[in-house]
Backbone as numpy.savetxt, mean C-alpha at the origin, in Angstrom:
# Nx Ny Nz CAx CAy CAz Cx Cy Cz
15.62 6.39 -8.87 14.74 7.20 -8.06 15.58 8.02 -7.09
15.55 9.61 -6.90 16.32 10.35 -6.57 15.50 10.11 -4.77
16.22 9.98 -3.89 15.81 9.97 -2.29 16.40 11.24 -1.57
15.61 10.67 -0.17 16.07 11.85 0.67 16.89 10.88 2.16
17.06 11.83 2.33 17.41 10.85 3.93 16.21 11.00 4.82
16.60 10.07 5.89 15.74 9.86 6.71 15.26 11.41 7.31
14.09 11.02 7.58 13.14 12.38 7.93 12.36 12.16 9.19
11.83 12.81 9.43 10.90 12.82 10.90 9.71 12.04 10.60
8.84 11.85 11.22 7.72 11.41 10.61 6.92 12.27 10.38
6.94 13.57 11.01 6.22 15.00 10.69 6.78 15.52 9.39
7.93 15.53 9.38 8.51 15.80 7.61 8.10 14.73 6.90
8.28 13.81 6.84 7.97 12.60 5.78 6.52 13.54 4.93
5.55 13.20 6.33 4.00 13.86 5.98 3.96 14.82 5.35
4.67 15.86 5.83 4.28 16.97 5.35 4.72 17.00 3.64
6.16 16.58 3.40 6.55 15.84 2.08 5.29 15.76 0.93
4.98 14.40 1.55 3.82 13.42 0.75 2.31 14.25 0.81
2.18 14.98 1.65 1.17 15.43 1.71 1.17 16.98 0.69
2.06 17.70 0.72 2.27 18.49 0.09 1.87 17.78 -1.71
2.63 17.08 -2.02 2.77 16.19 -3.00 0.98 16.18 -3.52
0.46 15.18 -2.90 -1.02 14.97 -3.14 -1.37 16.45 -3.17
-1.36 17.27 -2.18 -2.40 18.50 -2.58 -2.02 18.82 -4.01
-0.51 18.82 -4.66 -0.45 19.76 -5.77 -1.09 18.88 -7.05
-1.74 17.61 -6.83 -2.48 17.31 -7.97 -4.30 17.71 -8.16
-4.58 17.74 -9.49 -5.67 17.86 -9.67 -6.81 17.23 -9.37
-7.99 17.50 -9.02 -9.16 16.67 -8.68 -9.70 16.33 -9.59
-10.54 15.33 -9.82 -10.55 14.04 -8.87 -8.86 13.70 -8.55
-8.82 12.95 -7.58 -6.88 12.61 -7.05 -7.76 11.25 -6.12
-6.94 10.27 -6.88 -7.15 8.43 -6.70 -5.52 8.77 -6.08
-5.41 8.23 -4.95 -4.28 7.70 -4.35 -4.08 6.26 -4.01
-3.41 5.62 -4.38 -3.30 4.02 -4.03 -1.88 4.54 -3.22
-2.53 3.47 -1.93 -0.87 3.46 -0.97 -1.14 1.45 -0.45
-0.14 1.30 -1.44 -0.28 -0.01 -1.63 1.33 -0.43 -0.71
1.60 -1.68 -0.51 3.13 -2.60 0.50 2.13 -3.33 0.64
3.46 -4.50 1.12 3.34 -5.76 1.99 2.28 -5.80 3.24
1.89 -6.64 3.65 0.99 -7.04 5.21 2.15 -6.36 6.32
1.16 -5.27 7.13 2.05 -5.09 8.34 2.94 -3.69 7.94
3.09 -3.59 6.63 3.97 -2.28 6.49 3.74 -1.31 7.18
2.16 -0.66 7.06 2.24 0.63 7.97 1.36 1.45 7.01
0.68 1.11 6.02 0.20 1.23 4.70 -1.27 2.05 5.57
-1.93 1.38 6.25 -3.13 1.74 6.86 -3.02 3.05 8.05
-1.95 3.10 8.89 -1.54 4.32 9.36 -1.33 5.45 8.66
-0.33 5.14 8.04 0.32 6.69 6.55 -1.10 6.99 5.67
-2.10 6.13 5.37 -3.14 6.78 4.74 -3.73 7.43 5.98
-4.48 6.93 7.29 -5.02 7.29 8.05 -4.63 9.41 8.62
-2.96 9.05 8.37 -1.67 10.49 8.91 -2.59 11.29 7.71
-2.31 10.73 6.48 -2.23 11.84 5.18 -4.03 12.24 5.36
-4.86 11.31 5.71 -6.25 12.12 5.42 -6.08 12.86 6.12
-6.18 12.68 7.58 -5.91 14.01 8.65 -5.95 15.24 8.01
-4.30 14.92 7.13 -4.08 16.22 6.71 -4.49 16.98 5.78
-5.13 16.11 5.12 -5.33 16.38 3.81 -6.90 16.74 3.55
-7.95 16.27 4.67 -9.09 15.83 4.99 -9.88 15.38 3.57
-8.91 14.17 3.23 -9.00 13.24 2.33 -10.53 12.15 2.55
-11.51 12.03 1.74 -11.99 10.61 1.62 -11.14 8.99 2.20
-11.26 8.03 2.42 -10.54 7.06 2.80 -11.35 5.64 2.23
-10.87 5.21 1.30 -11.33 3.57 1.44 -10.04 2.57 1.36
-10.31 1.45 2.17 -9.62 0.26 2.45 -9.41 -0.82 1.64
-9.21 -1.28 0.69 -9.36 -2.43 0.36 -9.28 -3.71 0.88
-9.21 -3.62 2.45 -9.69 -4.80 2.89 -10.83 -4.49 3.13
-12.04 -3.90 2.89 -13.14 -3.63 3.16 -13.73 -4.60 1.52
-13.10 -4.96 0.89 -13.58 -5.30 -0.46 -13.13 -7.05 -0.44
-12.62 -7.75 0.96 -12.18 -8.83 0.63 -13.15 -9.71 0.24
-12.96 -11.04 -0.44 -14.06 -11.99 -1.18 -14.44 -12.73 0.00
-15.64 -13.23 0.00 -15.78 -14.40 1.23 -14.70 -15.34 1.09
-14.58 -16.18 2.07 -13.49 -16.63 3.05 -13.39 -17.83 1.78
-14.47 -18.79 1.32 -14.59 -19.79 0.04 -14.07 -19.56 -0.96
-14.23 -18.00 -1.29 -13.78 -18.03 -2.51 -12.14 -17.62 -2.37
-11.32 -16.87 -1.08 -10.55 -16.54 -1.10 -9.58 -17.55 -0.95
-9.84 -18.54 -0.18 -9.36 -20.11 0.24 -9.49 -21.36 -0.52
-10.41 -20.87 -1.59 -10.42 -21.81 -2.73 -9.07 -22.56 -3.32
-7.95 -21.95 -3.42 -7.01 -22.58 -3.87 -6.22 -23.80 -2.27
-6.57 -23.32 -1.32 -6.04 -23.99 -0.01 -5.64 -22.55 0.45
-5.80 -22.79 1.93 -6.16 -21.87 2.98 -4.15 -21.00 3.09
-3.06 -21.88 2.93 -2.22 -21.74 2.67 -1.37 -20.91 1.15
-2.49 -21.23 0.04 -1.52 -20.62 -0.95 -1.48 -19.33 -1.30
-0.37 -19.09 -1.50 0.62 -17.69 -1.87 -0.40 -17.50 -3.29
-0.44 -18.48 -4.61 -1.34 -17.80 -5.69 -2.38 -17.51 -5.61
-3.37 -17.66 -4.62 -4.81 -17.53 -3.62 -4.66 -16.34 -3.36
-3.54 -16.43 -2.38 -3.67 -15.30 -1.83 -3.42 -13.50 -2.55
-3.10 -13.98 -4.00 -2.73 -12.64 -4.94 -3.99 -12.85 -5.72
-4.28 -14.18 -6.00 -5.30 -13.93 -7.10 -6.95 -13.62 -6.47
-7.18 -14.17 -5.38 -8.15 -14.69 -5.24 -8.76 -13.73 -3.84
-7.79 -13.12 -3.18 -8.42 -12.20 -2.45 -9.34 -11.12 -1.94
-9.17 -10.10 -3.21 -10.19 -8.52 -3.23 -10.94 -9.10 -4.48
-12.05 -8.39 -4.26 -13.39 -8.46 -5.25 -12.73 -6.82 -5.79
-12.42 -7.39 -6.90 -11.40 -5.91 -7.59 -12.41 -5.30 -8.48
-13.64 -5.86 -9.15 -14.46 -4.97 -9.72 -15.24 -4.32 -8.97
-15.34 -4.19 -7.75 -15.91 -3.62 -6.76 -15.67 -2.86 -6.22
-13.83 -2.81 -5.68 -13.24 -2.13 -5.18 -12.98 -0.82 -6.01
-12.81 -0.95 -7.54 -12.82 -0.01 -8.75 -13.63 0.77 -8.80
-14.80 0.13 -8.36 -16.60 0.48 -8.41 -16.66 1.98 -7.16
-15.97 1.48 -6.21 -15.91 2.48 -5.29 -15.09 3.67 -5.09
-13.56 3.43 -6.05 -12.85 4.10 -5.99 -13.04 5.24 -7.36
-13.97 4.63 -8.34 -14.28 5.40 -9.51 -15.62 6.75 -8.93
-16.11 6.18 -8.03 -17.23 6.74 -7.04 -16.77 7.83 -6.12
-16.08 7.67 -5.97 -15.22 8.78 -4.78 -14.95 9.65 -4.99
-15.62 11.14 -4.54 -15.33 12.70 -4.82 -13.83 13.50 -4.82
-13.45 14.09 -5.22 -12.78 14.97 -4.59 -11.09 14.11 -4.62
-10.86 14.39 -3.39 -9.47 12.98 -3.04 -9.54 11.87 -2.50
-9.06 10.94 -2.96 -9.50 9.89 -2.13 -8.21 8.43 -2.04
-7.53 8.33 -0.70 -6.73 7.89 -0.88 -7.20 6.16 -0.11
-6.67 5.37 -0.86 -7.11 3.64 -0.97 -5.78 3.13 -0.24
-5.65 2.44 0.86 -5.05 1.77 1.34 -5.21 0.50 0.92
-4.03 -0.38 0.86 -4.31 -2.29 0.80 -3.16 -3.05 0.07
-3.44 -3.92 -0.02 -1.91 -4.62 -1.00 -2.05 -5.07 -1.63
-1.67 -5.39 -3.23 -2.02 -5.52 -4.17 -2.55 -4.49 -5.09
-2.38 -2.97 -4.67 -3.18 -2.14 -5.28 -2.64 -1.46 -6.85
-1.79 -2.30 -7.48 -0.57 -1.81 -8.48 -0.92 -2.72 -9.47
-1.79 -3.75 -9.45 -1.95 -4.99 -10.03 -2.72 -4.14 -11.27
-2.44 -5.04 -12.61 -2.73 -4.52 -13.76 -4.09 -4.09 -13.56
-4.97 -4.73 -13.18 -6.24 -5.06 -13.48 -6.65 -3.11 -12.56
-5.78 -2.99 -11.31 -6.69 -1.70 -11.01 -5.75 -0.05 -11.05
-4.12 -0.79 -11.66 -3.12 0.07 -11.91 -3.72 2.04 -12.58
-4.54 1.87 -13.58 -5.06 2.71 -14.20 -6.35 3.94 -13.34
-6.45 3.55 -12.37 -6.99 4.07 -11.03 -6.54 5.22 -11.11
-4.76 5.19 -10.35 -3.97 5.88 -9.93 -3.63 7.22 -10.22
-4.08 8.31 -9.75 -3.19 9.65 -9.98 -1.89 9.98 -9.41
-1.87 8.97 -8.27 -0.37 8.75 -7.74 -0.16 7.51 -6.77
0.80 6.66 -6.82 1.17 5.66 -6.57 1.74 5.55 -5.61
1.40 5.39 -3.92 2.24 5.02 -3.41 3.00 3.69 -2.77
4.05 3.37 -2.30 4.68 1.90 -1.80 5.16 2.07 -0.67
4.33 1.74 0.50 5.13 1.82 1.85 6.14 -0.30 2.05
7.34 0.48 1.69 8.05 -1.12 1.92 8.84 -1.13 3.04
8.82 -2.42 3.70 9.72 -2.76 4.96 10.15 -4.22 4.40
11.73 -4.67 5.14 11.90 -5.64 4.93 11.04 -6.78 5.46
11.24 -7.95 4.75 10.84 -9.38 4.94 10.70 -9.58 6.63
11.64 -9.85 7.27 11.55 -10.25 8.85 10.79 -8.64 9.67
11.04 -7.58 9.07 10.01 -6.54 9.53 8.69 -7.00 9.30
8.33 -6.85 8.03 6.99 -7.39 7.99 6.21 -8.59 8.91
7.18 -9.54 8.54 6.98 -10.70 9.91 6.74 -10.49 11.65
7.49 -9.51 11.57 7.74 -9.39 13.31 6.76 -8.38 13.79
6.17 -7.18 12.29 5.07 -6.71 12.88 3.75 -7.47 12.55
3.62 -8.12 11.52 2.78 -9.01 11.90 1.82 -10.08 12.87
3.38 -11.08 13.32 2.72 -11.68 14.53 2.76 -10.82 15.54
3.46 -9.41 15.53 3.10 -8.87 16.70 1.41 -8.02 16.62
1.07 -8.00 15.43 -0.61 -7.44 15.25 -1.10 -8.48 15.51
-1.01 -9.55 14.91 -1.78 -10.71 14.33 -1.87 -12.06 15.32
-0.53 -11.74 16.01 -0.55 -13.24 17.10 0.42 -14.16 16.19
1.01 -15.22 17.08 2.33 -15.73 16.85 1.36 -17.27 16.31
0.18 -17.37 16.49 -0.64 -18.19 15.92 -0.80 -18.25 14.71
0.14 -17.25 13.80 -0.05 -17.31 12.43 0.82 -16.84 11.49
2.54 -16.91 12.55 3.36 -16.72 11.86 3.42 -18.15 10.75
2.98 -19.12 10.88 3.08 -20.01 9.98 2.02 -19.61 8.34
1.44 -18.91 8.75 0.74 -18.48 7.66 1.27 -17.06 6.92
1.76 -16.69 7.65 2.57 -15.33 7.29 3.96 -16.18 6.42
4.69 -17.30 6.76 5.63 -17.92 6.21 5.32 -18.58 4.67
4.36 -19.17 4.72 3.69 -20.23 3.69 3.05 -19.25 2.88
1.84 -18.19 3.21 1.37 -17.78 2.17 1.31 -16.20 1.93
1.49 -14.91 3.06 1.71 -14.39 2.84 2.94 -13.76 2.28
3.98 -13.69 3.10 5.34 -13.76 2.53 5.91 -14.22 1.03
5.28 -14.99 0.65 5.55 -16.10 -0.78 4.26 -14.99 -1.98
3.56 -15.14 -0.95 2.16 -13.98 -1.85 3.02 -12.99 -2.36
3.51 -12.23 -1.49 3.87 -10.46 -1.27 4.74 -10.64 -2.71
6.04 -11.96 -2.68 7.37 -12.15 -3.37 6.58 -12.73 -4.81
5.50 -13.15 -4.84 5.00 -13.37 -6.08 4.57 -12.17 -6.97
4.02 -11.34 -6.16 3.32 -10.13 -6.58 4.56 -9.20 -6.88
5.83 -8.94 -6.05 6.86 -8.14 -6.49 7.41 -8.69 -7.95
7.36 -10.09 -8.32 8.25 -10.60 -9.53 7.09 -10.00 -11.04
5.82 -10.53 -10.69 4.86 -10.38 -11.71 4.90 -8.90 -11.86
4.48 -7.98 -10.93 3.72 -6.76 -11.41 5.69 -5.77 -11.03
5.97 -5.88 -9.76 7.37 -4.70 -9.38 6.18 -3.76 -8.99
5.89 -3.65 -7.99 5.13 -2.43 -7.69 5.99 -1.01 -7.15
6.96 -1.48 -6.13 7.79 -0.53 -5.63 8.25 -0.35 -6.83
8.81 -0.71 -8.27 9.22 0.15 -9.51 8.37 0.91 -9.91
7.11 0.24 -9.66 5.74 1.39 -10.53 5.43 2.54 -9.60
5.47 2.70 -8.51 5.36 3.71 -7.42 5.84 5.08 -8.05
5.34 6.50 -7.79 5.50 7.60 -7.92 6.15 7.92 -6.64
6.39 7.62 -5.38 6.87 7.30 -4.14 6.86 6.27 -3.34
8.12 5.78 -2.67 8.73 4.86 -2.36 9.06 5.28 -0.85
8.15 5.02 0.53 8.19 5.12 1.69 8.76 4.03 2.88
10.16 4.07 2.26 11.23 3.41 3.44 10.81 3.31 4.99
9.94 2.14 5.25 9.33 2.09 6.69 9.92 1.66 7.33
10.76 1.50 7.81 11.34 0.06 8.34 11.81 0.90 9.91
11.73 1.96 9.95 11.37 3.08 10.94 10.67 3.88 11.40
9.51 3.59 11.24 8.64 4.27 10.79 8.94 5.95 11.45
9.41 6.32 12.66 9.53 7.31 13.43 10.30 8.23 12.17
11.34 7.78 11.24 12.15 8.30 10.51 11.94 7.29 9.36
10.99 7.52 8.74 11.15 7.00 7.30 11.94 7.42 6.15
12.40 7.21 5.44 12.88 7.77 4.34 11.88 7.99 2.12
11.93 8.88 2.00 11.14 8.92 0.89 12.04 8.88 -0.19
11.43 8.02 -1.57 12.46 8.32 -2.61 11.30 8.93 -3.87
11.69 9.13 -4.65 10.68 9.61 -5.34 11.19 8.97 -6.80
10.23 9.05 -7.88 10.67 8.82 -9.19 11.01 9.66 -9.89
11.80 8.98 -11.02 12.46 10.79 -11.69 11.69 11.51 -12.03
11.19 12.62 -11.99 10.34 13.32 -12.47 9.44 13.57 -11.64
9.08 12.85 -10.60 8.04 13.31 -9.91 8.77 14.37 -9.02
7.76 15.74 -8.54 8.93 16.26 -7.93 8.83 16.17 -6.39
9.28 17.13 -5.77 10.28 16.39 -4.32 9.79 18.08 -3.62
8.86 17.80 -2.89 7.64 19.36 -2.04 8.74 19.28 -1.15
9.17 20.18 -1.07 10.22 20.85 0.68 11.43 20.46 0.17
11.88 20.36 -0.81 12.98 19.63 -0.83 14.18 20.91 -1.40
């Protein structure tokens, strides 16, 4: 995947945003990463600009029983058992125009075929962590240890989402992210 260097966060946007306008409508955007990446901001930046549709896929999570069914702790729970994915499909097949889907897990076979373009906002492991309990409260870095974290590393081995990505959004700065792109996809401002 051919990259750029670090960019502004006004360039990054304008980048990625350029990008989405030059596809055709209907335009399904999945901007899928880890818990805490930044996944829900960068969609929030790009509608702005784009004056994109927006759905969440945590707006699609299963009740708390069925999501905790395996134990409130597990990492395979927490990939398998989370989003009500025929639903979330249901809404995203529904959606006019552009419409870009924030959430994690959004690369998974079952809703991969969605996609007119793929994105992966990734930050490292102890990033993810540290913005976490700093959203979430230090009340649940133990759950961020046990099942999210182990979730995220299950889901990278099975599916590789950052390989399946059409763009690859180096957060781990967010002020200066860095973009990489896949071969072929091309590279707006560049």
């Amino acid at each position: 995947m051919p990259g750029l260097p670090a960019l502004t966060r006004a360039e990054a946007l304008e980048r990625v945003a350029a990008l989405i306008a030059s596809l055709d409508e209907p335009a399904r955007i999945a901007i899928d990463g880890p818990d805490a990446a930044g996944k829900t901001t960068l969609a929030d930046e790009l509608a702005a600009l784009l004056a994109a549709e927006r759905l969440s896929a945590d707006d699609f999570l299963r009740p708390a029983e069925e999501r905790h069914r395996r134990g409130r702790e597990s990492p395979e729970g927490y990939y398998e058992d989370s989003f009500d994915h025929p639903r979330l499909r249901g809404a995203v097949l529904a959606a006019q125009g552009l419409v870009l889907v924030d959430g994690i897990f959004l690369l998974r076979p079952e809703l991969d075929d969605l996609w007119s373009l793929r994105i992966f906002v990734a930050v490292g492991e102890e990033e993810m962590l540290r913005r976490g309990i700093e959203r979430d409260g230090a009340d649940l870095e133990r759950l961020y240890r046990v099942r999210y974290l182990p979730g995220q590393r299950l889901y990278a081995e099975r599916v590789g989402p950052r390989e399946r990505a059409e763009v690859v959004v180096e957060n781990d700065d967010p002020a200066r992210p860095r973009l990489v792109f896949r071969e072929g996809v091309g590279r707006p401002g560049a």
